[in-house]
SETI-737411 format. One record per residue (C-alpha): residue number from 0; residue in one letter; z, x, y. Coordinates in steps of 0.2 Angstrom, whole numbers. Example, Ala and Ser with C-alpha at 12.3 -4.5 7.8 and 13.67 -1.06 7.14 Angstrom:
! SETI-737411
+-----+--------+-------+-------+-------+
| num | residu |    zz |    xx |    yy |
+-----+--------+-------+-------+-------+
|   0 |      A |    39 |    62 |   -22 |
|   1 |      S |    36 |    68 |    -5 |
+-----+--------+-------+-------+-------+
This chain:
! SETI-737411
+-----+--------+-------+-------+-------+
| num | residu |    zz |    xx |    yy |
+-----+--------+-------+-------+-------+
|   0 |      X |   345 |  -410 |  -182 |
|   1 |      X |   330 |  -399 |  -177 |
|   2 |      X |   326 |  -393 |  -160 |
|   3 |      X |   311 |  -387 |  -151 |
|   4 |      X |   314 |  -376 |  -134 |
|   5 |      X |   302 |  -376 |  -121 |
|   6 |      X |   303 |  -362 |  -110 |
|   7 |      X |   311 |  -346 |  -116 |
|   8 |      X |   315 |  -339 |  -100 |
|   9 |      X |   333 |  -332 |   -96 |
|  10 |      X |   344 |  -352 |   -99 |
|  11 |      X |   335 |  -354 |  -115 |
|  12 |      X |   346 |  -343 |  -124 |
|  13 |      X |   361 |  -351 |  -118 |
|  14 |      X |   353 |  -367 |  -127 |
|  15 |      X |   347 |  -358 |  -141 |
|  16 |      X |   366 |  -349 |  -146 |
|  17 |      X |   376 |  -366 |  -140 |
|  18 |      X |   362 |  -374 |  -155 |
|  19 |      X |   367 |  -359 |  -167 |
|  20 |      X |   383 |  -363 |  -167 |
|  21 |      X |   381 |  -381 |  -170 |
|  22 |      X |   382 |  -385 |  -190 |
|  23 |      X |   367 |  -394 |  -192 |
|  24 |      X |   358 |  -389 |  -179 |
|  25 |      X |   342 |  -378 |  -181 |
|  26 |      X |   329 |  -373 |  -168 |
|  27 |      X |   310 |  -375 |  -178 |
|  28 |      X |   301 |  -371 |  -163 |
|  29 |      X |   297 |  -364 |  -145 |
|  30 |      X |   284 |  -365 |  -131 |
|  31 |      X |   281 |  -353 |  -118 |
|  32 |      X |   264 |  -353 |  -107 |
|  33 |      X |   265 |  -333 |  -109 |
|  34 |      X |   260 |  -331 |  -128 |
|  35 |      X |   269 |  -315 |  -127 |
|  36 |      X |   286 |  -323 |  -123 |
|  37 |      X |   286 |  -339 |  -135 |
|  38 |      X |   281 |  -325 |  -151 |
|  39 |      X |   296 |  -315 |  -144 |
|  40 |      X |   309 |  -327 |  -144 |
|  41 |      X |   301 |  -336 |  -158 |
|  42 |      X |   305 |  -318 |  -170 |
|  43 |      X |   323 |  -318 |  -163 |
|  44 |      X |   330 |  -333 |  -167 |
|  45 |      X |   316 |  -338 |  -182 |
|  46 |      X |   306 |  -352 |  -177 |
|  47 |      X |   286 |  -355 |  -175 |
|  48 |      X |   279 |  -349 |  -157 |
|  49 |      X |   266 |  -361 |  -146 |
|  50 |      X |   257 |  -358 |  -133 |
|  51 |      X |   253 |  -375 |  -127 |
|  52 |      X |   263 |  -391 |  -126 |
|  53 |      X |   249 |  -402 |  -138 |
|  54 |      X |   253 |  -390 |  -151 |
|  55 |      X |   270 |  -390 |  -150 |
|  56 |      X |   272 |  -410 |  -150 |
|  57 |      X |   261 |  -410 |  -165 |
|  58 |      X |   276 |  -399 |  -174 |
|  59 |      X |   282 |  -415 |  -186 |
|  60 |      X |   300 |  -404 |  -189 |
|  61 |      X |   306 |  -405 |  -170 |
|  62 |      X |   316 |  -421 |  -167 |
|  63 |      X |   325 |  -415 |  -150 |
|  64 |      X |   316 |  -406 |  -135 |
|  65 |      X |   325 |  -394 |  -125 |
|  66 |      X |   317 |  -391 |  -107 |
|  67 |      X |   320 |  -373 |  -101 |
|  68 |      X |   306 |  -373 |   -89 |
|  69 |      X |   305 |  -370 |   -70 |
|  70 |      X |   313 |  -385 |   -63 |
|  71 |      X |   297 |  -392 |   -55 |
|  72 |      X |   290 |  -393 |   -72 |
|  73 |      X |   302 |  -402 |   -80 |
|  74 |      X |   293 |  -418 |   -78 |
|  75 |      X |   275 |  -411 |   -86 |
|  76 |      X |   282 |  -408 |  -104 |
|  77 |      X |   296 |  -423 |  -104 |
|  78 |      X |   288 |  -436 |  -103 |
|  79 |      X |   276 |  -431 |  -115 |
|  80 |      X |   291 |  -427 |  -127 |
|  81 |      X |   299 |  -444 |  -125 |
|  82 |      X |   283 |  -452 |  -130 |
|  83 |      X |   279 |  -442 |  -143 |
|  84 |      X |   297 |  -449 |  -149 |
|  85 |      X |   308 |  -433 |  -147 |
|  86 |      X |   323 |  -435 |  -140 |
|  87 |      X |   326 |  -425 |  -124 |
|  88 |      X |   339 |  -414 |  -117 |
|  89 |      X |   336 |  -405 |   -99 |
|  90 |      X |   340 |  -394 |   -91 |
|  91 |      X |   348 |  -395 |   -73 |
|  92 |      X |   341 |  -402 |   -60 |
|  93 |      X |   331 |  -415 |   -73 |
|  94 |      X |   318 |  -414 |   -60 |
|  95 |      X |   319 |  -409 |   -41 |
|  96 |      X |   315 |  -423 |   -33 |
|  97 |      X |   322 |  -440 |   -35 |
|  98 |      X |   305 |  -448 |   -40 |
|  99 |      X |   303 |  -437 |   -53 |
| 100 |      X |   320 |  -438 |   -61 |
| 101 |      X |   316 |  -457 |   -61 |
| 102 |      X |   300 |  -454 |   -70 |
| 103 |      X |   308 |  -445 |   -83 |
| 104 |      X |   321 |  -459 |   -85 |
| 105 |      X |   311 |  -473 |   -86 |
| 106 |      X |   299 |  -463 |   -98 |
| 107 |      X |   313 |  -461 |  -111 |
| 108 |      X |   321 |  -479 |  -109 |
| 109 |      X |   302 |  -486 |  -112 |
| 110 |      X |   303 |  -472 |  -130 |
| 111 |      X |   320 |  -477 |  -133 |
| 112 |      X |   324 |  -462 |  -135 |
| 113 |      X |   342 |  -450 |  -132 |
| 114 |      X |   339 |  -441 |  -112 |
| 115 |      X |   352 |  -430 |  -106 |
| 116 |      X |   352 |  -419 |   -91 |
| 117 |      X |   362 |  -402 |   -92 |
| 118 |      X |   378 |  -403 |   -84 |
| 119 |      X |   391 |  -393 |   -93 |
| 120 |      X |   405 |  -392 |   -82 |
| 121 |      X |   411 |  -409 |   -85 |
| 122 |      X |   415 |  -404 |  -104 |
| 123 |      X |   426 |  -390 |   -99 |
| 124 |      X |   444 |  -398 |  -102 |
| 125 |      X |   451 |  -393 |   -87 |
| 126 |      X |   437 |  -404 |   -79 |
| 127 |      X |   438 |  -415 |   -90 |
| 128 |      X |   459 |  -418 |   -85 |
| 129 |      X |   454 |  -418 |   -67 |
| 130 |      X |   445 |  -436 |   -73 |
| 131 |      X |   457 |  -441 |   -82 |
| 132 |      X |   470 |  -439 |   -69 |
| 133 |      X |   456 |  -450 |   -56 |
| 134 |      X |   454 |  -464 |   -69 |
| 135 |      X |   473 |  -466 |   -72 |
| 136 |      X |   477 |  -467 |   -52 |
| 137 |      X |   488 |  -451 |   -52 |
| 138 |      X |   479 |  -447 |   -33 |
| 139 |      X |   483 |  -461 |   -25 |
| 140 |      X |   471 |  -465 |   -10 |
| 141 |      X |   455 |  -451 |   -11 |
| 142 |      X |   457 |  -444 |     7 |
| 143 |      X |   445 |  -426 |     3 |
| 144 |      X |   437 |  -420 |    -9 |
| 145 |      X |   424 |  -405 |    -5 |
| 146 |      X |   413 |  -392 |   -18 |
| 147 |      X |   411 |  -376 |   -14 |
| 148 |      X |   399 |  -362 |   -21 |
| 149 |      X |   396 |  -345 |   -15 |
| 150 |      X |   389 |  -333 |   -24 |
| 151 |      X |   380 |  -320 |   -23 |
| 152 |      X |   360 |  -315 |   -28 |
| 153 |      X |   352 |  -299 |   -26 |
| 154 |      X |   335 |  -300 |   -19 |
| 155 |      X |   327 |  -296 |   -36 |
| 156 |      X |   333 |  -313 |   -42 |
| 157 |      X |   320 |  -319 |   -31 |
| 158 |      X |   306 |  -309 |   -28 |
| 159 |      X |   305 |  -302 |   -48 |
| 160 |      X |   304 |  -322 |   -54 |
| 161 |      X |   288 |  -331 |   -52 |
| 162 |      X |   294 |  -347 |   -47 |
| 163 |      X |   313 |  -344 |   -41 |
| 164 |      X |   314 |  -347 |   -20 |
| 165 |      X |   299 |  -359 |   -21 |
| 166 |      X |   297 |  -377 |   -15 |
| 167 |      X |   287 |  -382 |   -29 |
| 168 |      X |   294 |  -375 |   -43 |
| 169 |      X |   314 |  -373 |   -39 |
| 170 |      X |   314 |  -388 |   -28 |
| 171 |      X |   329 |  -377 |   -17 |
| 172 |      X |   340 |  -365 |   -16 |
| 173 |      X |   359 |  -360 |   -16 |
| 174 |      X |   360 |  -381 |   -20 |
| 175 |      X |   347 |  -384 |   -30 |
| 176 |      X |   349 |  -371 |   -41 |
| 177 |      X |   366 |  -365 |   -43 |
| 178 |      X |   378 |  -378 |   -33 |
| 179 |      X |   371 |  -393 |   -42 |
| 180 |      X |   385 |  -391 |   -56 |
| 181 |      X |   398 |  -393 |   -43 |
| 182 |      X |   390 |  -405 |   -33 |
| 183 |      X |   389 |  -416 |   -49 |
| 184 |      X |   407 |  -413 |   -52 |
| 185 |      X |   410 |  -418 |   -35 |
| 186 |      X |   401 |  -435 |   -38 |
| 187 |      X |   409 |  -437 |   -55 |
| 188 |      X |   425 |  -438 |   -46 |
| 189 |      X |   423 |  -445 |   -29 |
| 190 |      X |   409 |  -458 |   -33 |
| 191 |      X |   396 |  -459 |   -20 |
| 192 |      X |   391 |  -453 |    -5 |
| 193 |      X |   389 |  -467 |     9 |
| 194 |      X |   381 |  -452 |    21 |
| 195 |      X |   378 |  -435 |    25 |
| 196 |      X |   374 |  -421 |    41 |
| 197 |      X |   369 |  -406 |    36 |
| 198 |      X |   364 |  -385 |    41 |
| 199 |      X |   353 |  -375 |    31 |
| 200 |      X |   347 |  -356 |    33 |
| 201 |      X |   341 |  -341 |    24 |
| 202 |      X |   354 |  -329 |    28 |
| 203 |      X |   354 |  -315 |    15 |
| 204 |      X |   337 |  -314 |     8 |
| 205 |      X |   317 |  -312 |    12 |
| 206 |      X |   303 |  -321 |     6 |
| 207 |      X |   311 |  -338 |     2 |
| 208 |      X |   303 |  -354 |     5 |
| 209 |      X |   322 |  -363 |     2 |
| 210 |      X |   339 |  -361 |     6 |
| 211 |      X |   354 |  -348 |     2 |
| 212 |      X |   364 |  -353 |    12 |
| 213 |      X |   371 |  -372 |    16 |
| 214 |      X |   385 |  -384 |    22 |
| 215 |      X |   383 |  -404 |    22 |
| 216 |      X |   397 |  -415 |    30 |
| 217 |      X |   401 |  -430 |    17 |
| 218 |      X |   407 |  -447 |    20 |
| 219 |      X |   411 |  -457 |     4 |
| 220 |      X |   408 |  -473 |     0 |
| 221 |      X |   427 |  -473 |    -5 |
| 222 |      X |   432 |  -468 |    13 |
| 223 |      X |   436 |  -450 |    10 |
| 224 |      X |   428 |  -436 |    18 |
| 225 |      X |   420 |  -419 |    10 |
| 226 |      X |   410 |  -406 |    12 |
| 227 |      X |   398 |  -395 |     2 |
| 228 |      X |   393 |  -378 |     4 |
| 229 |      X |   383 |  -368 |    -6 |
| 230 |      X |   375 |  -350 |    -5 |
| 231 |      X |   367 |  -334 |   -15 |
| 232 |      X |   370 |  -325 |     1 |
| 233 |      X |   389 |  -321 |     0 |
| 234 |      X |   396 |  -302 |    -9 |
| 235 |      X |   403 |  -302 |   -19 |
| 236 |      X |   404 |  -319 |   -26 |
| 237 |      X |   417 |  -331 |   -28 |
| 238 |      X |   423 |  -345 |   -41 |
| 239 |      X |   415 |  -361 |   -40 |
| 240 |      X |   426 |  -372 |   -32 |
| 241 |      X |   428 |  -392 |   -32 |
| 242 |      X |   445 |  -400 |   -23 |
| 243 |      X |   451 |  -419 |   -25 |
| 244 |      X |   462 |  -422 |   -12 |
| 245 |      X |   473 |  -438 |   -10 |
| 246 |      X |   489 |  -446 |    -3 |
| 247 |      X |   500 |  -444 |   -21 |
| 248 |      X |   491 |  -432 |   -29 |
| 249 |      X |   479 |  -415 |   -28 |
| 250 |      X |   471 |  -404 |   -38 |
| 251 |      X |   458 |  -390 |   -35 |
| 252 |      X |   448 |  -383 |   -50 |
| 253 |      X |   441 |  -364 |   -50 |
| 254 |      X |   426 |  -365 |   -65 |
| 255 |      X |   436 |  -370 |   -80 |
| 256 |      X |   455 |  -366 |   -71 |
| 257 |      X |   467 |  -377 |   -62 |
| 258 |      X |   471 |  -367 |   -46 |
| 259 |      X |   481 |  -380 |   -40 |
| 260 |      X |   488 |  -396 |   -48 |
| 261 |      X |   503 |  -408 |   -40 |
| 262 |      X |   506 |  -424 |   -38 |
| 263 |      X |   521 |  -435 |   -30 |
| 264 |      X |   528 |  -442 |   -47 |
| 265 |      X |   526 |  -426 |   -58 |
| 266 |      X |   529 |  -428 |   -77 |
| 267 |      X |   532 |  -416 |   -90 |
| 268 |      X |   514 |  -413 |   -94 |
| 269 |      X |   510 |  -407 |   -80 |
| 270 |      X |   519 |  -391 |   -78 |
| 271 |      X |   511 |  -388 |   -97 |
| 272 |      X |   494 |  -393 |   -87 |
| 273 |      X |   498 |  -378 |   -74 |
| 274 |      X |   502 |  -366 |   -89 |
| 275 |      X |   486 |  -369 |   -98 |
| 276 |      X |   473 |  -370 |   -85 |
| 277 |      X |   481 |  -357 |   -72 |
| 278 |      X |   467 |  -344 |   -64 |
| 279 |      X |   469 |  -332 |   -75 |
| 280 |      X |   461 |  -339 |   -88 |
| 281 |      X |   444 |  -343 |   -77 |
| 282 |      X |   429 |  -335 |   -84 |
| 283 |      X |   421 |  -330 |   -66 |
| 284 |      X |   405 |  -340 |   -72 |
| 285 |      X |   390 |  -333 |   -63 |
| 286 |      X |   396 |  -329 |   -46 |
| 287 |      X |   388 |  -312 |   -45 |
| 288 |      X |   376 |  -310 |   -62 |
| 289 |      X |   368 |  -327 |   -68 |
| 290 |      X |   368 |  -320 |   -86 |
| 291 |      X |   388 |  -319 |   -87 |
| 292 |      X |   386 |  -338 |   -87 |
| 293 |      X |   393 |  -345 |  -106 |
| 294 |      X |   385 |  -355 |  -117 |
| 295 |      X |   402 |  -368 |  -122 |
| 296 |      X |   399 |  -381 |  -111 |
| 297 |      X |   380 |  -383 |  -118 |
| 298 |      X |   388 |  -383 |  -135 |
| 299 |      X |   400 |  -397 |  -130 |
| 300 |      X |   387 |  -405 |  -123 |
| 301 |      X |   373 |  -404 |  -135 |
| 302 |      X |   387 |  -410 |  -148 |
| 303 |      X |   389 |  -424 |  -136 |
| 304 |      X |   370 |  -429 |  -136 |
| 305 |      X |   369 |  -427 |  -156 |
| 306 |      X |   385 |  -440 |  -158 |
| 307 |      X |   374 |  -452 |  -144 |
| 308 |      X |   361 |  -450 |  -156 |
| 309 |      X |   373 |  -454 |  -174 |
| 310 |      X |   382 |  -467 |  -162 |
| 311 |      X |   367 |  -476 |  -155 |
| 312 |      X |   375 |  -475 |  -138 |
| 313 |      X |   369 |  -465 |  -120 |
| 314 |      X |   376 |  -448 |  -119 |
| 315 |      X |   389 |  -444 |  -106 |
| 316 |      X |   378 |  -437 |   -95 |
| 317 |      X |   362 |  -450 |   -96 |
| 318 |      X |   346 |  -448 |   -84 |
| 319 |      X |   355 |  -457 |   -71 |
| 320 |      X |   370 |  -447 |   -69 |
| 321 |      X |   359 |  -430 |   -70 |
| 322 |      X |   351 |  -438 |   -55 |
| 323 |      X |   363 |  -442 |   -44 |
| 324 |      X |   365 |  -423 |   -39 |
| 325 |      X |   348 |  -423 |   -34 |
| 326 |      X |   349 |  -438 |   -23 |
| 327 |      X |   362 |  -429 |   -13 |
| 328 |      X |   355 |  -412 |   -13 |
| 329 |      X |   340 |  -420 |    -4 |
| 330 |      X |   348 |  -429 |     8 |
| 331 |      X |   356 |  -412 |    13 |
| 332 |      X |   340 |  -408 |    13 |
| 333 |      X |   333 |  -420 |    24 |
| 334 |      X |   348 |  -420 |    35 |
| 335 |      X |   346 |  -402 |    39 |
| 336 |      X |   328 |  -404 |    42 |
| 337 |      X |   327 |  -418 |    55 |
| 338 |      X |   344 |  -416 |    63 |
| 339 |      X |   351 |  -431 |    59 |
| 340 |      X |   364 |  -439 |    45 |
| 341 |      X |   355 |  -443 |    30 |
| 342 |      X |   359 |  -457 |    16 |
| 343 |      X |   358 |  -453 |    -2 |
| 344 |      X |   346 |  -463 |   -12 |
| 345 |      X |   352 |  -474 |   -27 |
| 346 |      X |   347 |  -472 |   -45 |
| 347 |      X |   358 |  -483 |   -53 |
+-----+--------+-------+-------+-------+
């Protein structure tokens, strides 16, 4: 299929070499509000350059949009995407406020067209045998489960980016931007959250109208507890970090290793399990330098939203699931503001 990319910033060549290796899959097109950008990234990977989203819809070649823009801009060239027809594949957060997510959703359910929101950590396999473990009972009662990402952003992460450490266009900070992956694993796993209290701070850097540095108290709907803690404000870096903790079984994942996997009735897979997925082969993800990020899991997940497409089913990761992240995130963000527990808001 063809895709157009909009947005040619920095996560728009992750999209654009998961695509590459896709047989099948061609990027036509791209759109950038700086001319200068959209003819550069156009010459590099060989596709026609626009400058403005009417002109790019009115490409009849583009069949699936790819939204690489500042978060809080999301919304502005979706929705016209999905009404144009084009199937939609966004980046994370799909929006950074709940409202907005929805606006998105419910644009592409009245096109009937293919939404997906970026999430690529639940395709990694380890993540995805975490899951599998979950659905089959191997836990036993969920007593904990927590996420954990600190990391680390030099100030020119911020004050070089037009839009990075704003309210309007990044929506937050160390969890908006960078936790979200392991906040949605977190949710993939322990379902909802019934409530959350939460702290907030700028700890590390200057100039930011949001968070680097967080921690949310979580009650789940299931009865476990959790917590949450996210920051940009913490050298060098360390793996992101989700634990799912229960009375037969625990396991905690480090990016796309297993640094810890047991459970009261072992069987003979799982010591292969520990083999496979042991630290060492961990990529480090972008705990220190956001362009060591890899593009796999968008090429898994990409793959995913093409065989939605084939299949006439919703893609693993619909509208509604990349909003449940932000729902969370917010209340962590209310919480922290007014001082008191906050509920997460609904989507489904």
């Amino acid at each position: 299929m063809k895709f157009g990319i909009v947005g040619t910033g920095l996560i728009a060549e992750f999209h654009a070499r998961a695509i590459g290796e896709i047989p099948g899959a061609t990027i036509v097109a791209c759109l950038d509000a700086v001319p200068e950008r959209a003819r550069s990234f156009g010459a590099k990977h060989g596709c026609r350059a626009y400058g403005d989203l009417p002109s790019f819809l009115a490409d009849p070649e583009i069949e699936i949009v790819n939204v690489c823009s500042p978060s809080g801009a999301h919304l502005e060239s979706a929705i016209p995407a999905a009404e144009s027809g084009r199937h939609l594949i966004v980046e994370k957060p799909l929006e950074i406020t709940v409202e907005r997510c929805m606006r998105i959703v419910e644009a592409a359910d009245r096109a009937r067209v293919v939404l997906s929101g970026i999430f690529p950590s639940r395709f990694f396999e380890a993540a995805r045998t975490v899951k599998e473990a979950l659905d089959s009972g191997r836990f036993g009662k969920l007593t904990m489960g927590s996420a954990y990402v600190k990391w680390w952003r030099e100030q020119s992460y911020y004050s070089g980016s037009g839009w990075k450490g704003t309210k309007a266009m990044d929506g937050g900070g160390a969890l908006m931007n960078q936790s979200i992956h392991a906040v949605d694993l977190l949710l993939w796993y322990m379902g909802k959250v019934k409530r959350v209290s939460a702290f907030t701070g700028v700890a590390g850097h200057t100039g930011l109208e949001i968070e680097d540095n967080a921690t949310a108290a979580l009650e789940f709907e299931c009865g476990a507890l959790g917590a949450v803690q996210g920051s940009t404000a913490v050298w060098p870096g360390f793996l992101k970090r989700v634990e799912v903790l229960g009375t037969e079984g625990s396991a905690i994942l480090e990016e796309e290793s297993l640094a810890f996997w047991r459970f009261v009735r072992e069987v003979p897979a799982d010591e292969e399990t520990r083999a496979r997925f042991a630290s060492s082969t961990s990529t480090g993800g972008g705990a220190s330098d956001p362009s060591a990020i890899g593009h796999r899991g968008h090429r898994l997940q990409i793959e995913d939203v093409l065989g939605a497409i084939r299949e006439g089913r919703r893609p693993s990761v619909d509208g509604i699931e990349a909003t449940r992240a932000v729902a969370l995130i917010q209340a962590v963000y209310e919480s922290a503001e007014t001082g008191r527990p906050a509920v997460p808001a609904d989507p489904a």
